[in-house]
N, C-alpha and C positions, 0 to 999 in steps of 0.2 A: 800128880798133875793138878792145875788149878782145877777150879772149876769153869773158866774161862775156854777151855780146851772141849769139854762136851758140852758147853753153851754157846760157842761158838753159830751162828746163823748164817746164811746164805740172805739174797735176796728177797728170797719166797718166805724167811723167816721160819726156812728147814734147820734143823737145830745138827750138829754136827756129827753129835750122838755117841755115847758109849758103848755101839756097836761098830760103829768107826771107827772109836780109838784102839778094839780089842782086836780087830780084823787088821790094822796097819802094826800095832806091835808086836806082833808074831811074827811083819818083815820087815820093817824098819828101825832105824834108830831112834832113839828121842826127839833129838833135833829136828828129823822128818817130821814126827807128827807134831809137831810143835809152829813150821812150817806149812805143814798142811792147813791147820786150824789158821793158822796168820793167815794165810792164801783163800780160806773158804771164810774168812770175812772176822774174823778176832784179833784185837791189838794184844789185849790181856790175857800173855798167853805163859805160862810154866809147867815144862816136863821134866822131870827126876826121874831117872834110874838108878834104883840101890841095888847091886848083888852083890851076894854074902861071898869070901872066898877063905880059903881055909886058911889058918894061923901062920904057914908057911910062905904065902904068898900078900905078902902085905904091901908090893908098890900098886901103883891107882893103873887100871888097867885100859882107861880112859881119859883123855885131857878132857875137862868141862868143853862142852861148844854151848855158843849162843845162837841164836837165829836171829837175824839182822834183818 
């Protein structure tokens, strides 16, 4: 992820935190917290998820999403 996404600030100039980001990708998708960060006051925002899949399974198991 950028760094846009745990720098992310509120109004109070509460920072979004990589406590945050660790606690929402355990239930969310990327996109979510990517949205979240957008929503808690970030323009400059990029989430990636890479996982590894074995040699047999090579289609993309995900279509890319943006957050809009």
């Amino acid at each position: 992820m950028s760094d846009g996404v745990v720098e992310a600030q509120d109004f109070h100039g509460t920072l979004f935190g990589f406590e945050r980001v660790d606690e929402l990708s355990k239930q969310t998708t990327s996109r979510e917290i990517a949205m979240a960060a957008q929503a808690y006051g970030q323009e400059d925002v990029l989430v990636l998820r890479v996982q590894r899949v074995g040699a047999e399974r090579v289609e993309m198991l995900e279509q890319p999403q943006f957050a809009s």
